[in-house]
LUMKOL-870152 format. One record per residue (C-alpha): residue number from 1; x, y, z. Coordinates in steps of 0.5 Angstrom, whole numbers. Layout:
+-----+-------+-------+-------+
:   n :     x :     y :     z :
+-----+-------+-------+-------+
: NUM :     X :     Y :     Z :
...
+-----+-------+-------+-------+
END
This chain:
+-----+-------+-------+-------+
:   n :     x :     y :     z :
+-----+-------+-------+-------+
:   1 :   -28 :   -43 :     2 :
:   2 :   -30 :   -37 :    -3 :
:   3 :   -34 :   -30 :    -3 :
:   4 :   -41 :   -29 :    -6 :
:   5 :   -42 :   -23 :    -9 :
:   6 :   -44 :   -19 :    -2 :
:   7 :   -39 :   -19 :     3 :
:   8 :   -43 :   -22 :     8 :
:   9 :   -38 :   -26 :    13 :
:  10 :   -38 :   -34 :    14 :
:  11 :   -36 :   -36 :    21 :
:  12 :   -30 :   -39 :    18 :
:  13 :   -27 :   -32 :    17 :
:  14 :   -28 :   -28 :    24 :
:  15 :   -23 :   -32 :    28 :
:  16 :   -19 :   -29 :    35 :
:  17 :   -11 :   -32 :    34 :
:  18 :    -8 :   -26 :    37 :
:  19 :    -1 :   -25 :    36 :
:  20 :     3 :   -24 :    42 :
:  21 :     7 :   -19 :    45 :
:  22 :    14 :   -23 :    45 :
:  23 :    13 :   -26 :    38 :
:  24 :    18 :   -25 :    33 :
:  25 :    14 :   -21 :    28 :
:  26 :    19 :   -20 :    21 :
:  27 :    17 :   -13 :    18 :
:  28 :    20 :   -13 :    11 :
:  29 :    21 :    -7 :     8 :
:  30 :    21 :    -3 :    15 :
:  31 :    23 :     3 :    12 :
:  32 :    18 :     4 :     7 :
:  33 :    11 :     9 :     8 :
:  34 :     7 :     2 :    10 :
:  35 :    12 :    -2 :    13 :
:  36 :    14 :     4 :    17 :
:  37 :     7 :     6 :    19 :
:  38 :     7 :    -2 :    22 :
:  39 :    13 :    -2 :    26 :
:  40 :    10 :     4 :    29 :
:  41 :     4 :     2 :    30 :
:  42 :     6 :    -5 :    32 :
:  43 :    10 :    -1 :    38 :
:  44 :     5 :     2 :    40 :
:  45 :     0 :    -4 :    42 :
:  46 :     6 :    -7 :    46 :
:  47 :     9 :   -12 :    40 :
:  48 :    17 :   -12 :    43 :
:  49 :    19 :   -17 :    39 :
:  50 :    21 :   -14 :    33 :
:  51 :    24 :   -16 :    27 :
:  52 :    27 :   -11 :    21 :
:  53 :    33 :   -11 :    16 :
:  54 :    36 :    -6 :    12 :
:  55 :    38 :    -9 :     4 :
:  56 :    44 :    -8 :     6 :
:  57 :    43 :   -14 :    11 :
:  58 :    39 :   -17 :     8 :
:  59 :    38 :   -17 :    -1 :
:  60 :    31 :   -20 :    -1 :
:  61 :    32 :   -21 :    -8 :
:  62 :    37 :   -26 :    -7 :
:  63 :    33 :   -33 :    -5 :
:  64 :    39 :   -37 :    -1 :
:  65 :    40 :   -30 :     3 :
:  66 :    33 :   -30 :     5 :
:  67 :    33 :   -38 :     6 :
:  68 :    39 :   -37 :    11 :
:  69 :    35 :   -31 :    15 :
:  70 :    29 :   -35 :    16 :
:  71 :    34 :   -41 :    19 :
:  72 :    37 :   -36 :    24 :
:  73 :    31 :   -32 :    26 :
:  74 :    25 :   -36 :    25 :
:  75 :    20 :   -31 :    26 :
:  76 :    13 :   -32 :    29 :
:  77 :    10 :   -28 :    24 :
:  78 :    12 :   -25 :    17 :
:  79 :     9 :   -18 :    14 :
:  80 :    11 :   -17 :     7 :
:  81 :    11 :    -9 :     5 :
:  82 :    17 :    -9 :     1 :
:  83 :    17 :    -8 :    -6 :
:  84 :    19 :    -3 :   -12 :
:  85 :    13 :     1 :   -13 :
:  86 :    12 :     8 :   -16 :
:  87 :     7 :    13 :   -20 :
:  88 :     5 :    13 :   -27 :
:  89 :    11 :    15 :   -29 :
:  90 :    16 :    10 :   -26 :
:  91 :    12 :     5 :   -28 :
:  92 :    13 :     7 :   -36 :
:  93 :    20 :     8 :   -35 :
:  94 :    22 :     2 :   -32 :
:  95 :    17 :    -4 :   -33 :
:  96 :    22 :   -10 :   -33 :
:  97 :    24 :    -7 :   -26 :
:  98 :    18 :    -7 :   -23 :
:  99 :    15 :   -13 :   -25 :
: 100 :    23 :   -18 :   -24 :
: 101 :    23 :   -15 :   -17 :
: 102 :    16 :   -15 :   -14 :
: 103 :    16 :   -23 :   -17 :
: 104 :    23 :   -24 :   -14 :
: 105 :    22 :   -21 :    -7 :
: 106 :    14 :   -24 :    -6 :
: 107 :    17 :   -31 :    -8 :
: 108 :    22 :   -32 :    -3 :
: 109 :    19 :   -28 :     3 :
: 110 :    12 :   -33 :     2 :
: 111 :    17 :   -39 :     0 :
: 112 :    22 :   -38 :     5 :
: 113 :    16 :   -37 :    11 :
: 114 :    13 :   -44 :     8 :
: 115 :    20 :   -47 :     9 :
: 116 :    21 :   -44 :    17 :
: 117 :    14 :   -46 :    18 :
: 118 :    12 :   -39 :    19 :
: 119 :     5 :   -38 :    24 :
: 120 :     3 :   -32 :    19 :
: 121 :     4 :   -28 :    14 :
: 122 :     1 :   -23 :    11 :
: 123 :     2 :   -20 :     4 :
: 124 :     1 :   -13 :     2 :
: 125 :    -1 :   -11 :    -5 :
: 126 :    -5 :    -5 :    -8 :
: 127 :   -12 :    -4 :   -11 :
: 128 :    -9 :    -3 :   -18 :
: 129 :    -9 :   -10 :   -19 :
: 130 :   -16 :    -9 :   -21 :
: 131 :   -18 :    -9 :   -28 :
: 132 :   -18 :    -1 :   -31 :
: 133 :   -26 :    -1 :   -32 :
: 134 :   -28 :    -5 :   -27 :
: 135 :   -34 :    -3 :   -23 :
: 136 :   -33 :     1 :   -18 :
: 137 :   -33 :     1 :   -12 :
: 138 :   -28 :    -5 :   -13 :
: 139 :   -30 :   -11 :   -11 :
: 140 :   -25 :   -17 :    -9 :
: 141 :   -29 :   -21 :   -14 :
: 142 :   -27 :   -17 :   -20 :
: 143 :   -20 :   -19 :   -20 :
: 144 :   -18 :   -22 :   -27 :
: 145 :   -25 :   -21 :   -30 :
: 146 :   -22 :   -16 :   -35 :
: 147 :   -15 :   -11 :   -37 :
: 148 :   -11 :    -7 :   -32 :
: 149 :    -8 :    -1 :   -33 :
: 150 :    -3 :    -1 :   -39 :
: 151 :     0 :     4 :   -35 :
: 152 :     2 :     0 :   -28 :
: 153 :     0 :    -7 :   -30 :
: 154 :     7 :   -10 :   -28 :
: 155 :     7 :    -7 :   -22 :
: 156 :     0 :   -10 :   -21 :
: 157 :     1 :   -18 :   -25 :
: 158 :     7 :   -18 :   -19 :
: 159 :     2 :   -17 :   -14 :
: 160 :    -3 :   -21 :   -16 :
: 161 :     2 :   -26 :   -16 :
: 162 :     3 :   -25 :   -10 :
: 163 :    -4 :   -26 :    -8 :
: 164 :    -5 :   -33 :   -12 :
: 165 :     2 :   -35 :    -7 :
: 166 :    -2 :   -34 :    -1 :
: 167 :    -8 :   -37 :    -3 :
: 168 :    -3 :   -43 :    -7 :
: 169 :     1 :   -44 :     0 :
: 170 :    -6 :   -43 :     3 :
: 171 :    -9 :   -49 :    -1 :
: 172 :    -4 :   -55 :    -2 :
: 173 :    -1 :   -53 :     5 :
: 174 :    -6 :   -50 :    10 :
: 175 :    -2 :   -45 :    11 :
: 176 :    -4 :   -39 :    15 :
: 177 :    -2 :   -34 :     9 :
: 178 :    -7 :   -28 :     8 :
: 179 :    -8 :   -22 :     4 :
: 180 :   -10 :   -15 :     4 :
: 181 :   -10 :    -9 :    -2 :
: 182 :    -9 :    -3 :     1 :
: 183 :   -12 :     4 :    -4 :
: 184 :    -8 :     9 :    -5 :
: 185 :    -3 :    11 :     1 :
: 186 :    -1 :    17 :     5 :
: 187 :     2 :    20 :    11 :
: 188 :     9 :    20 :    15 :
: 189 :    15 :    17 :    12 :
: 190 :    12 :    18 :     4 :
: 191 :    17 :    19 :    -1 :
: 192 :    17 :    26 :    -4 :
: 193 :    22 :    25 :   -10 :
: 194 :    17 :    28 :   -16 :
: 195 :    20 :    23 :   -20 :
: 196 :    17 :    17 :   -18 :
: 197 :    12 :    19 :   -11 :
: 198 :     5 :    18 :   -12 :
: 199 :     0 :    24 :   -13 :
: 200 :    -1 :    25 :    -5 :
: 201 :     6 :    27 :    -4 :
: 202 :     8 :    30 :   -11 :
: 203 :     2 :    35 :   -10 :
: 204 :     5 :    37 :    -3 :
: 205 :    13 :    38 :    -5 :
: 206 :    10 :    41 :   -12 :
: 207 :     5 :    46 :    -8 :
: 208 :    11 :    48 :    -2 :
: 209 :    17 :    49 :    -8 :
: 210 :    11 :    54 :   -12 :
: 211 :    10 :    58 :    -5 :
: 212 :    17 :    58 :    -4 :
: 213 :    19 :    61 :   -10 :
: 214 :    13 :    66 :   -11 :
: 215 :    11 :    62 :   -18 :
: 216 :     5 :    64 :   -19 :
: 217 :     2 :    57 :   -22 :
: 218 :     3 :    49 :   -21 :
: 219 :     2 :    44 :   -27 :
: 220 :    -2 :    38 :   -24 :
: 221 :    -1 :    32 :   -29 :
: 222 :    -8 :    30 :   -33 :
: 223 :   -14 :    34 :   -33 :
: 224 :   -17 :    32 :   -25 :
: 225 :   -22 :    29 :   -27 :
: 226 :   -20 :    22 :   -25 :
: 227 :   -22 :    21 :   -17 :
: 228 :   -19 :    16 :   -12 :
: 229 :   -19 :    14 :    -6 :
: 230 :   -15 :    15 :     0 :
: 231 :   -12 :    12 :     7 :
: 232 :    -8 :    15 :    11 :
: 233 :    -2 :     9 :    12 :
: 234 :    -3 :     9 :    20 :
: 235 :   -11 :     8 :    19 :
: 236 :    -7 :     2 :    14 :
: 237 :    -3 :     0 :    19 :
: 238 :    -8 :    -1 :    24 :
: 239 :   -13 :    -5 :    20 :
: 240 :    -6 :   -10 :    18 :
: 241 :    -5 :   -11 :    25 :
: 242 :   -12 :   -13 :    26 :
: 243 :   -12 :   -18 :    20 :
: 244 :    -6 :   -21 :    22 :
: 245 :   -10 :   -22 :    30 :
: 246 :   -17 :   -23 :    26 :
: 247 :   -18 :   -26 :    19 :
: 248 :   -16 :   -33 :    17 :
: 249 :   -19 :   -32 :    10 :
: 250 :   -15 :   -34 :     3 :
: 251 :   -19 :   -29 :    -1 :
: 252 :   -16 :   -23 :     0 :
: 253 :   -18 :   -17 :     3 :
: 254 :   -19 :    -9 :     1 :
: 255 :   -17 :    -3 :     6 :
: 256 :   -20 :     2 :     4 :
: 257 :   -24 :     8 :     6 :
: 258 :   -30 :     8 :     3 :
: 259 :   -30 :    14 :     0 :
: 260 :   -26 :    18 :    -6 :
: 261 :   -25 :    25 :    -8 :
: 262 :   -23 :    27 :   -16 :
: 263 :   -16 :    30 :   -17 :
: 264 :   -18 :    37 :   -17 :
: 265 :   -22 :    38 :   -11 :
: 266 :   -15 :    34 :    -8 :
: 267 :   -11 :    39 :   -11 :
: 268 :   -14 :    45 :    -8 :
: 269 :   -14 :    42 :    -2 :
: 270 :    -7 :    41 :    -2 :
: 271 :    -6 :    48 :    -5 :
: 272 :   -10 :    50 :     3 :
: 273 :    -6 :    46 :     7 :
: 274 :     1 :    49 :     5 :
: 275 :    -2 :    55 :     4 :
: 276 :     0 :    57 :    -4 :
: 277 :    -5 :    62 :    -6 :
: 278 :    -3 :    61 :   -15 :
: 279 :    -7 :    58 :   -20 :
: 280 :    -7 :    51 :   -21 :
: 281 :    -6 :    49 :   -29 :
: 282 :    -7 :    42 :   -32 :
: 283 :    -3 :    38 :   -37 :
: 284 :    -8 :    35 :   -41 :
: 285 :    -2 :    32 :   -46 :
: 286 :     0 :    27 :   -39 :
: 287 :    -5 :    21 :   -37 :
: 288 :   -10 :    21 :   -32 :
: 289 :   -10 :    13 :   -31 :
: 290 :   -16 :    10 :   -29 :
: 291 :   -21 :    14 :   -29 :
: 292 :   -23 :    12 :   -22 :
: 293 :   -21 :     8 :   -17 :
: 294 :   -26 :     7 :   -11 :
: 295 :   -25 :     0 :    -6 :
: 296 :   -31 :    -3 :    -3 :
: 297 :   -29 :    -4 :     4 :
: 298 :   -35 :    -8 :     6 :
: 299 :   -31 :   -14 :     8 :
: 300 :   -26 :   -12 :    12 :
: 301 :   -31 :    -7 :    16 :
: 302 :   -36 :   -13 :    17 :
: 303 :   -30 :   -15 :    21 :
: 304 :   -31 :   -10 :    25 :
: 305 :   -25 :    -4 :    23 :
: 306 :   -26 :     3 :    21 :
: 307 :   -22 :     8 :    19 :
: 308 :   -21 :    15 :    24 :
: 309 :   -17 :    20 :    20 :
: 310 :   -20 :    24 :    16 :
: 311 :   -18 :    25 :    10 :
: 312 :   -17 :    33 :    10 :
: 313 :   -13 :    33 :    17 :
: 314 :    -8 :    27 :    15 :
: 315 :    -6 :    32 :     9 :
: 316 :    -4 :    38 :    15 :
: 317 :    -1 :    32 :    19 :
: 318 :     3 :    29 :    13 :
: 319 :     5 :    37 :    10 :
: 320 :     7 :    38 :    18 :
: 321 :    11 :    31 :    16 :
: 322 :    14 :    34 :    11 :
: 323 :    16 :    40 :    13 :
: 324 :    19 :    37 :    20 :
: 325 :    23 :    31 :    16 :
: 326 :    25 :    33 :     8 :
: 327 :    32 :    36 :     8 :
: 328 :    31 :    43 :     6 :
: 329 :    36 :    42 :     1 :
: 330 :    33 :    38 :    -3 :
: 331 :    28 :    44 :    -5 :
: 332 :    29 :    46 :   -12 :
: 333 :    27 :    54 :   -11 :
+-----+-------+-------+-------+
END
């Protein structure tokens, strides 16, 4: 089965194979921002049956360790949220790493889960696995229609492996392995180090050490004038879970909001939600990136999945967040 230009659903793609509350659900990268959001929302719909190992328990870069945790487990379902991941500028330091260990992780997951006769998978990715001037909003039919971000791109051709293993083991197997690519994420749990988190959680850490230490401005990266999208990681969660209940397909799915905001405009609501009241200065001399990355969600909303956070109260919830969990020592000020 392959998608036409619209996103319009085949009978084949809607599908009712719920998962059961006493399934053995694998969810690796537990402690990440979108593996974390699952477990969580996977608790709350009754899921009892969880199954989450720490890299000290399990190196998931180590094929014959993998391999032995399949043959003992031998979980229902399979969640692949672990990988290496970054912003721009971990991405541009370590490019090997990036590229190694997401290959690594993503083979022996989706190979290991072939071998144990896993029932389901789902493998996670990210929207930057599209070219950098592809039309927007992304559609899943741009994928290798023209040149990634140079600034991510080994991040993104490991992801993009990943999306052609599931489909792979999909084909020569059958295999009940699906995909989805999440838009830029936020929320509960994100990483807050300003060398290597993204714009979201760089922007809350930067605004709250300037209010602490009375600066009277912050530099933001770029010029703001790119715009992205953003999902809050529980709306992300919930739209996982309910592929794993509802779709089947081999082509992979977007999650998205369906709308996107430029980085300015996102600066300054950060600035209000942590109530620094500076200026906000711009670096021209950083990348900005892609100029826009806006998903089209049309295929999984067709489905019958919506978003419910709205983007100016997930960023209060997500400072509230930070301010409850972050070590205060950790601050510079």
């Amino acid at each position: 089965m392959s998608w036409s230009k619209s996103t319009a659903l085949t009978p084949m793609t809607i599908t009712n194979n719920f998962m059961q509350l006493t399934d053995r659900i694998f969810v690796a990268g537990h402690r990440g921002l979108v593996g974390g959001a699952i477990v969580r929302r996977l608790q709350q719909e009754g899921y009892r049956n969880l199954i989450c190992k720490s890299r000290g328990e399990l190196d998931l870069l180590d094929q014959s360790a993998v391999r032995r945790f399949y043959q003992e487990i031998k979980p229902d379902h399979v969640v692949v949220a672990a990988a290496k991941v970054g912003g721009i500028l971990a991405n541009d330091n370590y490019p090997a790493e990036f590229i190694y260990q997401n290959l690594m992780i993503e083979a022996n997951l989706i190979h290991g889960a072939y071998e144990a006769g896993v029932k389901k998978l789902l493998f996670l990715g990210s929207t930057c696995i599209y070219p950098k001037m592809a039309p927007q909003p992304l559609k899943e039919e741009y994928l290798l229609t023209g040149p990634l971000e140079p600034t991510n791109e080994w991040y993104a051709v490991a992801k993009i492996a990943g999306i052609k293993m599931c489909q792979a083991y999909h084909k020569q197997y059958g295999s009940r392995f699906i995909a989805a690519m999440p838009t830029n994420l936020y929320g509960p749990g994100d990483n807050f180090d300003l060398h290597n988190s993204h714009v979201m959680p760089a922007m809350i850490r930067k605004f709250h050490e300037a209010k602490l230490a009375g600066r009277p401005y912050v530099e933001i990266w770029g010029t703001g004038t790119p715009k992205r999208e953003f999902c809050h990681v529980d709306d992300c969660a919930a739209a996982c879970v309910f592929l794993l209940n509802h779709y089947e397909g081999a082509d992979f799915v977007n999650i998205g909001v369906g709308k996107d905001i430029a980085i300015a405009e996102l600066a300054a609501w950060v600035r209000d939600a942590v109530g620094y009241h500076g200026e906000i200065r711009y670096d021209h001399s950083k990348p900005d990136g892609t100029p826009r990355k806006l998903v089209d969600a049309g295929r999984l909303h067709g489905l019958g999945w919506q978003p419910r956070i709205g983007l100016r109260d997930g960023i209060r919830s997500t400072y509230e967040w930070f301010l409850q969990n972050v070590d205060s020592k950790t601050l510079r000020t």
